[in-house]
Backbone as JSON, one array per atom type, in Angstrom:
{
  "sequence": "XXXXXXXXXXXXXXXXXXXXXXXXXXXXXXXXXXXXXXXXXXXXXXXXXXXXXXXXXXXXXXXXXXXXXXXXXXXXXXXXX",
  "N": [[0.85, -1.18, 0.0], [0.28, 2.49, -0.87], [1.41, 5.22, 1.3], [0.83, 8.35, 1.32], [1.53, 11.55, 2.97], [0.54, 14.88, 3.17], [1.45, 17.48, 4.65], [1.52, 20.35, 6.67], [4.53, 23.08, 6.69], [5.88, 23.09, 10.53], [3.64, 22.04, 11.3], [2.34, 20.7, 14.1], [0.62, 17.96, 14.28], [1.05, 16.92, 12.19], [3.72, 16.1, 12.85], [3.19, 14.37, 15.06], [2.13, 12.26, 13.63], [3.64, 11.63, 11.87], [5.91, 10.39, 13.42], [4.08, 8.57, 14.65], [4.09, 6.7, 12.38], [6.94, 6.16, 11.64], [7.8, 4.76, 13.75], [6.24, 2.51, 13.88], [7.49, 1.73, 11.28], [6.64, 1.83, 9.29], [6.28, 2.72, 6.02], [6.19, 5.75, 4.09], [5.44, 8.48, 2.22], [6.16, 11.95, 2.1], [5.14, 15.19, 1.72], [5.45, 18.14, 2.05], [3.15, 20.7, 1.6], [3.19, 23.18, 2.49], [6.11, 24.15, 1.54], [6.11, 23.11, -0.99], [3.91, 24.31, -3.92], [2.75, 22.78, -5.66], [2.18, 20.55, -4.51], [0.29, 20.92, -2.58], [-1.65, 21.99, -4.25], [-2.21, 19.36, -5.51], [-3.29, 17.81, -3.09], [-5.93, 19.37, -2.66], [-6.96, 18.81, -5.03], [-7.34, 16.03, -4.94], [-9.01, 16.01, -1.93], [-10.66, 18.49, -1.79], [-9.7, 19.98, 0.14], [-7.25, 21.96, 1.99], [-6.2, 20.53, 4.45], [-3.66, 19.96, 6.98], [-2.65, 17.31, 8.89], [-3.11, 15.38, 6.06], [-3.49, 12.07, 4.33], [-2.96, 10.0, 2.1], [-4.23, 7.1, 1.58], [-3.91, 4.88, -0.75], [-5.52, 5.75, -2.15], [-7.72, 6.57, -0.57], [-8.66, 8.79, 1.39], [-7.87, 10.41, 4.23], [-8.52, 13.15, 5.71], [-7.25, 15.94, 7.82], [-6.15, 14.61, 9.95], [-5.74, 12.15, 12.84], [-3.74, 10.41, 15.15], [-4.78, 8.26, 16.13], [-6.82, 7.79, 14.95], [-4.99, 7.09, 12.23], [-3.82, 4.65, 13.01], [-6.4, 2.96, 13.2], [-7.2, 2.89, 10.33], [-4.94, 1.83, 9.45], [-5.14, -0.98, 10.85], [-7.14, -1.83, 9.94], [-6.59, -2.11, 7.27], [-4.62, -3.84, 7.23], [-2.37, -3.69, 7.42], [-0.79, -3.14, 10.33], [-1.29, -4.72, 12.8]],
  "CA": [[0.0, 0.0, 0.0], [1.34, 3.46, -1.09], [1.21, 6.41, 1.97], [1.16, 9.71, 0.91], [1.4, 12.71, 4.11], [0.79, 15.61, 3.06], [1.52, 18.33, 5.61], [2.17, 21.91, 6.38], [5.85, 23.44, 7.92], [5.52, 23.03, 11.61], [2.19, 21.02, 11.73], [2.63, 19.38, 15.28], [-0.42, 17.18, 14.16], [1.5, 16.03, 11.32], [4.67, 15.64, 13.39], [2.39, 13.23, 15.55], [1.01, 10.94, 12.71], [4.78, 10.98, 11.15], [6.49, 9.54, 14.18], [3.64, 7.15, 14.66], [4.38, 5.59, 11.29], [8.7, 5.77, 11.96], [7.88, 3.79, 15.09], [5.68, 1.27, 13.16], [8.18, 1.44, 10.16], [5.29, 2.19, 7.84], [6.87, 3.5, 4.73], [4.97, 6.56, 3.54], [5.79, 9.47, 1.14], [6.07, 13.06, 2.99], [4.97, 16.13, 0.86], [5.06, 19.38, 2.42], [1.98, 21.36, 0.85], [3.67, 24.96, 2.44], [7.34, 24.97, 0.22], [5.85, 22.94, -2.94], [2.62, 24.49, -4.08], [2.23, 21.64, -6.56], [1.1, 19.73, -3.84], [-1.11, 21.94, -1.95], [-3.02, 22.06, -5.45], [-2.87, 18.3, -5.72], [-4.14, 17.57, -2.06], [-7.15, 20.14, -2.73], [-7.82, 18.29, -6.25], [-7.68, 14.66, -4.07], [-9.5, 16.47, -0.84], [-10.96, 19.16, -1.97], [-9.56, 20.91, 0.67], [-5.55, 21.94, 2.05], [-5.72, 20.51, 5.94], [-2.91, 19.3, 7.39], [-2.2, 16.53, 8.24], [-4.11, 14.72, 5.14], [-3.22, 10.87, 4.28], [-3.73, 9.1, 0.76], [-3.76, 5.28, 1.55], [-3.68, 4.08, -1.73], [-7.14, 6.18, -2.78], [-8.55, 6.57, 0.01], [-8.39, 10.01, 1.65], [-7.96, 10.56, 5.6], [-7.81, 14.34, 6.14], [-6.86, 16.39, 9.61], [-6.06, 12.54, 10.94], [-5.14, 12.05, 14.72], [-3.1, 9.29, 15.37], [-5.3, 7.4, 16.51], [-7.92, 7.43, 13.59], [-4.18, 6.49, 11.21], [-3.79, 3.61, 13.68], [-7.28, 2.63, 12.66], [-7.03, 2.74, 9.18], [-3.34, 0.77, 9.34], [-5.42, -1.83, 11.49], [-8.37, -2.29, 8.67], [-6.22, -2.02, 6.05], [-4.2, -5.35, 7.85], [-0.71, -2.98, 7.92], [-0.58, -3.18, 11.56], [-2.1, -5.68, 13.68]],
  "C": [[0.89, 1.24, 0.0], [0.49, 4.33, 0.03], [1.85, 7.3, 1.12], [0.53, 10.41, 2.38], [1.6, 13.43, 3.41], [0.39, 16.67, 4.2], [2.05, 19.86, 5.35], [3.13, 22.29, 7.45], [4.74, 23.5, 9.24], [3.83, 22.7, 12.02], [2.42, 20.43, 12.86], [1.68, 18.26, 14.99], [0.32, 16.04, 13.33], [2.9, 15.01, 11.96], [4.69, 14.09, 14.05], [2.49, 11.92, 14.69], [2.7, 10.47, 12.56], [5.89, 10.17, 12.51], [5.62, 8.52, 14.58], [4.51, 6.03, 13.99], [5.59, 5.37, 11.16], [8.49, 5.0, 12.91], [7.37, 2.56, 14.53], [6.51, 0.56, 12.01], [7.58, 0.69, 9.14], [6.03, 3.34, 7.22], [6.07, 4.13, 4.45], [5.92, 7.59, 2.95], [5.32, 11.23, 1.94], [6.19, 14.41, 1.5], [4.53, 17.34, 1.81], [3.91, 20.57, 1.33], [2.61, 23.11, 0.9], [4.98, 25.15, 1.04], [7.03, 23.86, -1.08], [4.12, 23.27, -3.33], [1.9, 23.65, -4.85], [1.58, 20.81, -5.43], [0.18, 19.8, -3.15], [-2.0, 21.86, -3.23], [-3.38, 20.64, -5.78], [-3.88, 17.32, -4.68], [-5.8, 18.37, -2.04], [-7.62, 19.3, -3.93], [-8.04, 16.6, -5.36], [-8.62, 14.71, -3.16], [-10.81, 17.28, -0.77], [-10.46, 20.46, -0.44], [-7.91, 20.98, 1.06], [-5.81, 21.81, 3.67], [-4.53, 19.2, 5.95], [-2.74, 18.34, 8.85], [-3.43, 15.56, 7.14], [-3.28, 13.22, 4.7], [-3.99, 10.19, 2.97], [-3.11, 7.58, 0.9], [-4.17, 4.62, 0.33], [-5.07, 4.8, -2.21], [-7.82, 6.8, -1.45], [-8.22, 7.63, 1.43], [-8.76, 10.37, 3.3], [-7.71, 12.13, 5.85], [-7.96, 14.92, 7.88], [-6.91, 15.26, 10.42], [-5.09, 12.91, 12.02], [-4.23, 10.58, 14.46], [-3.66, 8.16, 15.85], [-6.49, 7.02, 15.26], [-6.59, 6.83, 12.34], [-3.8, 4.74, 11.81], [-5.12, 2.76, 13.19], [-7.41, 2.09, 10.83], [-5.96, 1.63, 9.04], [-4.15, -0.61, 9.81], [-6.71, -2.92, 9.87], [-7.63, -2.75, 7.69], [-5.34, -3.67, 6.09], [-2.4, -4.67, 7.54], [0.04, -3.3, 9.15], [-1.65, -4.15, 12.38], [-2.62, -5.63, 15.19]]
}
């Protein structure tokens, strides 16, 4: 399964989610939305909106996610057990 984070500089939210998934050593793809605007415009065309932290698990679109709702998802998805 492909992660995509996209976040904004100094998000503590995002900070959160992204040391979840280093502790789990869940590979995911980190896109800052503030210094590349390409991806701020591609998280709004996926989202329709730019909150950070937002999560594309393979399609399927988690935005302003807690750590505990990415824990959820990882669990469904059969990532994490």
């Amino acid at each position: 399964m492909k992660i995509i984070l996209y976040k904004k500089s100094g998000c503590p939210w995002s900070a959160a989610v992204i040391g979840f998934l280093d502790e789990l050593n869940v590979p995911s793809q980190i896109r800052n939305v503030t210094s590349h605007p390409q991806y701020a415009k591609e998280l709004e065309k996926k989202s329709g909106k730019c909150i950070s932290p937002t999560l594309d698990f393979d399609g399927k679109i988690l935005d302003d996610a807690s750590v505990e709702q990415v824990a959820a998802v990882l669990e469904e998805t059969g990532i994490v057990l």
